[in-house]
Backbone as a printed PyTorch tensor [residue, N CA C, xyz], in Angstrom:
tensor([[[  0.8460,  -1.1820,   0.0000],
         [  0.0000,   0.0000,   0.0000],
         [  0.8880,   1.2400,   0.0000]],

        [[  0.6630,   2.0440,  -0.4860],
         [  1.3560,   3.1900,  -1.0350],
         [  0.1340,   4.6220,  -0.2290]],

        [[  0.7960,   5.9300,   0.2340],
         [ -0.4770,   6.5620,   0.7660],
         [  0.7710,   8.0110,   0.7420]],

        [[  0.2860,   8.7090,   0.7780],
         [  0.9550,  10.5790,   0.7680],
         [ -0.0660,  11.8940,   1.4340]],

        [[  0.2300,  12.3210,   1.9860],
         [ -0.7280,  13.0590,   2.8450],
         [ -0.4090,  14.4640,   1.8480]],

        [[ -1.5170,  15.2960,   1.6260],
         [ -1.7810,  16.6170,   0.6470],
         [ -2.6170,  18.0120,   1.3350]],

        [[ -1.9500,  18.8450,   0.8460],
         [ -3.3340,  19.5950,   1.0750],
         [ -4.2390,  19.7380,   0.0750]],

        [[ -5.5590,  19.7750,  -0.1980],
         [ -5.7000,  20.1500,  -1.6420],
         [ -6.1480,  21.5820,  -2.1610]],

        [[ -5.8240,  21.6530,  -3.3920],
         [ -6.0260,  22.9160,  -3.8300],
         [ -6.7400,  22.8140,  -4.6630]],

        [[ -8.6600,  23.0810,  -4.3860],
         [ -9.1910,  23.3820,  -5.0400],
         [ -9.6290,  25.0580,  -5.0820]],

        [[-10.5080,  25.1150,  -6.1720],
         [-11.1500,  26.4690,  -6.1370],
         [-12.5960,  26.5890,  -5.4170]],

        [[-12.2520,  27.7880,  -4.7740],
         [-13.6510,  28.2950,  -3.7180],
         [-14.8650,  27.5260,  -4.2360]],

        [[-14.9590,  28.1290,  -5.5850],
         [-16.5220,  28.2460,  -5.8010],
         [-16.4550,  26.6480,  -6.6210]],

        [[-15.5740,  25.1580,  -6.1230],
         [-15.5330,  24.1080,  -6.6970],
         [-16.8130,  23.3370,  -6.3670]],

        [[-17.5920,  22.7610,  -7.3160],
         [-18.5510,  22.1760,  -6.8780],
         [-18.0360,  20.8370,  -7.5450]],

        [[-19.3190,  19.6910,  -8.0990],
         [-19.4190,  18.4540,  -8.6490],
         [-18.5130,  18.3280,  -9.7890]],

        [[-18.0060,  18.9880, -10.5490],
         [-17.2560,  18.9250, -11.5730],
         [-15.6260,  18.0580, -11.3410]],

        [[-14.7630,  19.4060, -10.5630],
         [-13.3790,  18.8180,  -9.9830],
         [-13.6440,  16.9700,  -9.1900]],

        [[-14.7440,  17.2240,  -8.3100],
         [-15.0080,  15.8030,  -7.7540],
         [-14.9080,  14.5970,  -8.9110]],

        [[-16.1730,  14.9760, -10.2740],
         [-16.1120,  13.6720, -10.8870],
         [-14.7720,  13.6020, -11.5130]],

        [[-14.0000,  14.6970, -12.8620],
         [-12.8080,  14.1710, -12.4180],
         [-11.6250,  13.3120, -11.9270]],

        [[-12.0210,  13.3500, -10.6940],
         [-10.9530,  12.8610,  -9.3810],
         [-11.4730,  11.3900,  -9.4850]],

        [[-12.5530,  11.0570,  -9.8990],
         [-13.5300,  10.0740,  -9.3450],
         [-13.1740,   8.8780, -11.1450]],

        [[-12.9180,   9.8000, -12.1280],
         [-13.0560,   9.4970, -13.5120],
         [-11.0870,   8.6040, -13.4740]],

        [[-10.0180,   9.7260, -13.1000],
         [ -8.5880,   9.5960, -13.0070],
         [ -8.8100,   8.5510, -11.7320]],

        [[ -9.3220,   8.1810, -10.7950],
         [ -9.0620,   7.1540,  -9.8340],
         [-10.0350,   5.9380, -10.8980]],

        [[-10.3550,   5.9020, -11.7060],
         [-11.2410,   5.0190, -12.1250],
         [-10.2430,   4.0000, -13.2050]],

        [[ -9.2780,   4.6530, -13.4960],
         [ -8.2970,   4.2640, -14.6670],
         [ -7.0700,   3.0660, -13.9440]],

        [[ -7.3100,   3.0480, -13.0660],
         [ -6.4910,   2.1570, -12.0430],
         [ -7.1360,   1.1220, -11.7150]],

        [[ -5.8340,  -0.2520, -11.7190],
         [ -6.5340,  -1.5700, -11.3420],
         [ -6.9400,  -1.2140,  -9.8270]],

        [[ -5.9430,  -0.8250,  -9.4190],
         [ -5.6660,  -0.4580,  -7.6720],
         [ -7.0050,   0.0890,  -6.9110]],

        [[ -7.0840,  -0.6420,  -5.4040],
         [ -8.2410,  -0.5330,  -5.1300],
         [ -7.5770,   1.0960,  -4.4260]],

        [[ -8.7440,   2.7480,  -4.8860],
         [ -7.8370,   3.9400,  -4.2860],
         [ -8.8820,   5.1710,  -3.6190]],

        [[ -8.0840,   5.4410,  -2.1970],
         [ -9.1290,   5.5680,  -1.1760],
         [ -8.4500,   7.3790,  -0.7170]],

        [[ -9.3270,   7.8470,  -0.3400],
         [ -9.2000,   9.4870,   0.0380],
         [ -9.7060,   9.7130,   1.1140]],

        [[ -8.9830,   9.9200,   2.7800],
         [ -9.4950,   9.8100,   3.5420],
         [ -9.1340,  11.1390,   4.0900]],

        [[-10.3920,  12.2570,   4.9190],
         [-10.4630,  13.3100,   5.4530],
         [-11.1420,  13.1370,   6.5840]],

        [[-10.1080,  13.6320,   7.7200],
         [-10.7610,  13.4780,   8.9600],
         [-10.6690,  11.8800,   9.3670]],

        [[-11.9410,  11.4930,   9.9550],
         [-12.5110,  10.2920,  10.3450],
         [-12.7950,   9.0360,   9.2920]],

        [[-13.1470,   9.8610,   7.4530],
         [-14.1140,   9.2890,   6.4270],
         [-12.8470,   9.1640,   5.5860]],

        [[-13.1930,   7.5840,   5.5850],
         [-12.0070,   6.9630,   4.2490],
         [-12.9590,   6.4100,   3.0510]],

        [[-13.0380,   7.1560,   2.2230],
         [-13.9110,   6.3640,   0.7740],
         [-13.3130,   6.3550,  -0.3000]],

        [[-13.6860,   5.6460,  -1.0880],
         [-13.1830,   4.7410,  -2.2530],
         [-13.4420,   5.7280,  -3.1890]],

        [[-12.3290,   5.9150,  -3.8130],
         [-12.3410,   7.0720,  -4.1490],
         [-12.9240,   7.2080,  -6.1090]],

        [[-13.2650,   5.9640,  -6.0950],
         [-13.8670,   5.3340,  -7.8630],
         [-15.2210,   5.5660,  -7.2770]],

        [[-15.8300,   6.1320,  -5.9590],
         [-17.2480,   6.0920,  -5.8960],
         [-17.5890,   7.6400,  -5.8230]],

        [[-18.2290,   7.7900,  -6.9830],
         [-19.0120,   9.6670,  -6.7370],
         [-19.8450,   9.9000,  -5.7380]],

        [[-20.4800,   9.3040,  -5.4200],
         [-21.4750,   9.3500,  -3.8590],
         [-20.5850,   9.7130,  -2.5010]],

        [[-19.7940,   8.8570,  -2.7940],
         [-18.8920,   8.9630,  -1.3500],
         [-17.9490,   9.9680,  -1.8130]],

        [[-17.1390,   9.9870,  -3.3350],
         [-16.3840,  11.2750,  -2.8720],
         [-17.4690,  12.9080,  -2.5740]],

        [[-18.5900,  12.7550,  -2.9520],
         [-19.1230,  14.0370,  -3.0860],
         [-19.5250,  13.9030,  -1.2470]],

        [[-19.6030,  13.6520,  -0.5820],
         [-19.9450,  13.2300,   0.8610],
         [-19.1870,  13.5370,   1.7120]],

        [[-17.9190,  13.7070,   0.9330],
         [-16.5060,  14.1960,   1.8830],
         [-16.0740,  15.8820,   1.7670]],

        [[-17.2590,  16.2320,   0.7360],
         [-17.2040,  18.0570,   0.5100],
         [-15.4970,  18.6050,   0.8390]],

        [[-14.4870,  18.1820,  -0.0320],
         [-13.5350,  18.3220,  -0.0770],
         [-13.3370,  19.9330,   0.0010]],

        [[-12.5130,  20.9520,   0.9090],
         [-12.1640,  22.1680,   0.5820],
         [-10.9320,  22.7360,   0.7380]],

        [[-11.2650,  23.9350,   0.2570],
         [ -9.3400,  24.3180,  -0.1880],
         [ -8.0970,  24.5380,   0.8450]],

        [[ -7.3410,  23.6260,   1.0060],
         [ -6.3290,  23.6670,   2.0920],
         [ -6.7100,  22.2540,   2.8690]],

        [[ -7.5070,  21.3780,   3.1130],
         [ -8.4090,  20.6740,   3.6180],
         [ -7.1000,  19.5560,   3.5750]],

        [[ -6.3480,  18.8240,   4.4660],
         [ -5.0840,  17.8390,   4.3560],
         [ -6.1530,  16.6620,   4.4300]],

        [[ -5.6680,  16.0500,   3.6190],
         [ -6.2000,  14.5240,   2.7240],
         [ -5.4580,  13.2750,   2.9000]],

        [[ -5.1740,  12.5760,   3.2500],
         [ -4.3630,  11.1130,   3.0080],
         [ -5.4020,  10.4760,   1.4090]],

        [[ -4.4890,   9.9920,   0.2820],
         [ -4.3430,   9.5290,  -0.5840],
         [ -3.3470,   8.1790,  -0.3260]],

        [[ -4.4840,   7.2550,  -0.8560],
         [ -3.7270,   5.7610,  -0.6590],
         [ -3.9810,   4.9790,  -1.5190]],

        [[ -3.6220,   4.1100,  -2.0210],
         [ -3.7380,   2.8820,  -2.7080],
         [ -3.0610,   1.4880,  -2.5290]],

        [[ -3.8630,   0.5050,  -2.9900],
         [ -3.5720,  -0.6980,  -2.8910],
         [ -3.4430,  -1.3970,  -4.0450]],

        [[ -2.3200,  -2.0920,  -4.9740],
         [ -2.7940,  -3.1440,  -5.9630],
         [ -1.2700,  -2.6720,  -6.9810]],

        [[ -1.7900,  -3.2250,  -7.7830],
         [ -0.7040,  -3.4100,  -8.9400],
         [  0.3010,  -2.7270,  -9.6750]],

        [[ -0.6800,  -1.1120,  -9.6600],
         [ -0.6480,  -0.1290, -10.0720],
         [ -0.5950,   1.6650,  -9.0600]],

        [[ -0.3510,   0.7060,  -8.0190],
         [ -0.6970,   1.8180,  -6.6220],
         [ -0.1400,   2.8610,  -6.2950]],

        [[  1.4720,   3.1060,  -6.8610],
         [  2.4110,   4.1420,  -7.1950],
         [  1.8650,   5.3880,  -7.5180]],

        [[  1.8590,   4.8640,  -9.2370],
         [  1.2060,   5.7400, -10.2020],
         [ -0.0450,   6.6720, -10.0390]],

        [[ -0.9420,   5.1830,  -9.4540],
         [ -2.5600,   6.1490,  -8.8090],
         [ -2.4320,   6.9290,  -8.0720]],

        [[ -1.7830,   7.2920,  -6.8720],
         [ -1.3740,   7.9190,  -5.8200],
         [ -0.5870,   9.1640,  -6.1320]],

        [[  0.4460,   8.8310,  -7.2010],
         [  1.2860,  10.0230,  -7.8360],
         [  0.1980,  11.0270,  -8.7010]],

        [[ -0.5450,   9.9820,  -9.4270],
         [ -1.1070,  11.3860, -10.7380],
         [ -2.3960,  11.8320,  -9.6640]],

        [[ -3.3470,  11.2870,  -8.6610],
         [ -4.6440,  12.0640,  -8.0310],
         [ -4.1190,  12.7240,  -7.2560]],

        [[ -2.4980,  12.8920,  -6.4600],
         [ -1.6690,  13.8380,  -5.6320],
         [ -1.6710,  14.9470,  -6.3540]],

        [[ -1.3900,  14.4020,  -7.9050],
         [ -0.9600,  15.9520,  -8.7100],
         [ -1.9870,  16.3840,  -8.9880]],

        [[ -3.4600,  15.9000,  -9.3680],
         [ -4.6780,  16.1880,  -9.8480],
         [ -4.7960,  17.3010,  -8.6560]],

        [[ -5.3110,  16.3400,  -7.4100],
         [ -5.6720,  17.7010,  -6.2490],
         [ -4.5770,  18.5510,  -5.6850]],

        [[ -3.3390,  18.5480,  -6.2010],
         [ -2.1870,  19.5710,  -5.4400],
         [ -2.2890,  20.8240,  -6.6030]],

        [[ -3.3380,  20.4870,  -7.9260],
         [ -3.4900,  21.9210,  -9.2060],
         [ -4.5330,  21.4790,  -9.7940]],

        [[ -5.7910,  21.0380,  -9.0850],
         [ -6.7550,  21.4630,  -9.7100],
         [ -6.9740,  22.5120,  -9.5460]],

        [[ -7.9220,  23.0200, -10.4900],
         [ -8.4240,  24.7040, -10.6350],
         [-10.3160,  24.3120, -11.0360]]])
């Protein structure tokens, strides 16, 4: 398991858009890949649960993955939320 702690940088007025996204780039991975804030760790291939975690700007995140491909997943959704706009 592979995991990197972030802050993320979204924009103020970010709604459902940046989320699916995040939800679309974690989807491209065999690796099972999870985004946990606070208390709430969800799977981060699920739009329900990432939209549930109302991600905001500066908000420190643990990013983790498990599986084959778990590096990579972890490296490119680090870079996704360290410059989304």
């Amino acid at each position: 398991m592979v995991s990197e702690t972030i802050k993320v940088n979204l924009a103020a007025d970010a709604e459902a858009r940046p989320v699916a996204v995040l939800v679309q780039k974690a989807s491209q991975y065999e690796s099972r890949v999870y985004i946990q804030a606070g208390d709430k760790k969800i799977n981060a291939k699920s739009i329900m649960g990432m939209m549930s975690l109302g991600l905001t700007q500066d908000e420190e995140v643990i990013i983790s993955a498990e599986g084959e491909d778990e590096s990579i997943a972890v490296a490119n959704i680090v870079d996704y939320l360290k410059n989304a706009k």
